[in-house]
C-alpha positions as CSV (number, residue, x, y, z in Angstrom):
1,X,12.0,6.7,1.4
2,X,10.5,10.2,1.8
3,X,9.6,10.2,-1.6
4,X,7.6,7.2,-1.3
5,X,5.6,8.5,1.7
6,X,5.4,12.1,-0.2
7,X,3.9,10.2,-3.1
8,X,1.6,8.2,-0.6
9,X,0.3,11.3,0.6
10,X,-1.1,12.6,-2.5
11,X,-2.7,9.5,-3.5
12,X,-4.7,9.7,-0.5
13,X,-5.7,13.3,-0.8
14,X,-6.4,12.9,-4.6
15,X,-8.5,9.9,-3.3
16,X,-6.7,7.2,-4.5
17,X,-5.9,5.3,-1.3
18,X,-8.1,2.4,0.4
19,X,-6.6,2.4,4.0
20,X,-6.7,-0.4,6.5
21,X,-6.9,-4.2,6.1
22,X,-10.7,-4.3,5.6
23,X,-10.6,-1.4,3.0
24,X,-7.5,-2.7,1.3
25,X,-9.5,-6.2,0.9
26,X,-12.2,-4.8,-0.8
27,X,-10.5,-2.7,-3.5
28,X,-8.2,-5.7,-4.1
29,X,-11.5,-7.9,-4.4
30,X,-13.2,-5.2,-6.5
31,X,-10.3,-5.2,-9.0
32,X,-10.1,-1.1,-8.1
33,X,-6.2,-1.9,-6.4
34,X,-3.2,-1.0,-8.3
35,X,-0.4,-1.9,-5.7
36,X,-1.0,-3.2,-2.0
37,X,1.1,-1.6,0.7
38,X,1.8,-3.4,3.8
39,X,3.8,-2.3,6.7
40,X,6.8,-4.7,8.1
41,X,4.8,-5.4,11.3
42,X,1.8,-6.4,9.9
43,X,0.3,-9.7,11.8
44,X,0.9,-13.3,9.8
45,X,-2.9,-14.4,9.2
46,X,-3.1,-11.1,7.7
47,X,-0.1,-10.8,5.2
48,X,-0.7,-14.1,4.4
49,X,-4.7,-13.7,3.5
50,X,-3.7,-10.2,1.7
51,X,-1.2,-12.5,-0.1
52,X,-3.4,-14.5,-1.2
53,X,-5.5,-12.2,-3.3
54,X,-2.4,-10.6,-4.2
55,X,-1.5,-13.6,-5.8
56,X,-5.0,-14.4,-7.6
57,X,-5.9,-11.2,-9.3
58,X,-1.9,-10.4,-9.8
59,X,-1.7,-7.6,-7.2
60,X,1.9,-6.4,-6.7
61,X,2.6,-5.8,-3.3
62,X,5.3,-4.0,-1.4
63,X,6.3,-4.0,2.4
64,X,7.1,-0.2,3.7
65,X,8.0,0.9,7.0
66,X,6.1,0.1,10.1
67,X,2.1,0.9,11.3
68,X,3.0,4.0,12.7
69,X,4.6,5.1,9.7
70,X,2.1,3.8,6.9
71,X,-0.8,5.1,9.2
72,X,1.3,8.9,9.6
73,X,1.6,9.2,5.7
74,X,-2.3,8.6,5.1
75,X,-3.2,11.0,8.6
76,X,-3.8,8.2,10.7
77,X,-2.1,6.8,13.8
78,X,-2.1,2.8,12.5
79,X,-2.3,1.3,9.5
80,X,-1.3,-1.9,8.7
81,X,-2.3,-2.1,4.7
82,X,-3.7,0.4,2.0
83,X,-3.9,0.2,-1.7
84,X,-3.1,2.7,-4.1
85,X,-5.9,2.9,-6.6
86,X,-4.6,4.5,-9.3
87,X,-1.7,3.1,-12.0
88,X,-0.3,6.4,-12.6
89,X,0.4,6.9,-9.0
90,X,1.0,3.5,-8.5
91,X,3.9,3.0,-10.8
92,X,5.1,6.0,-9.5
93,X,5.4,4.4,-6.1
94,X,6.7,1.4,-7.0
95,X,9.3,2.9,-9.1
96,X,10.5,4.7,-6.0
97,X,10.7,2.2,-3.9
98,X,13.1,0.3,-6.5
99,X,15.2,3.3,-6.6
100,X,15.4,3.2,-3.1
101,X,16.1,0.0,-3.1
102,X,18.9,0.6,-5.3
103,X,20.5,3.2,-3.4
């Protein structure tokens, strides 16, 4: 799971990260989101409304940890959602997460 964070990390100091619900919704609306990230204790109406464009523009989407620990690995104290948005990064992220997954 480190790696994941580590990877998260970059993306947001290369500038590829849109952090927090509001800034998540926008990328995903401006077709600029590659993958959305959302954090296990993320509030229903929220997930579910995320979900939603997920679903329409064919967003994947992963859940990762909890606010605290989405919001540390961008250098925040909460987040609850981000988008990655970059592929290259993306897939990267993704594809550690189904290693870990694996493990």
């Amino acid at each position: 799971m480190n790696r994941v964070y580590s990877l998260i990390g970059f993306a947001k100091k290369a500038g590829y990260i849109s952090s927090g619900t509001m800034a998540a919704r926008t990328s995903m609306l401006r077709r600029r989101a590659q993958v959305l990230i959302m954090s296990h204790d993320i509030a229903e109406n929220t997930r579910e409304s995320l979900l939603n464009i997920c679903s329409k523009y064919e967003i994947p989407w992963i859940v990762l940890g909890s606010k605290h620990e989405l919001g540390v690995s961008v250098g925040k104290a909460y987040r609850v959602a981000l988008t990655v948005n970059d592929k290259g990064l993306a897939d990267a992220i993704l594809n550690a997460v189904k290693a870990d997954s694996e493990n």
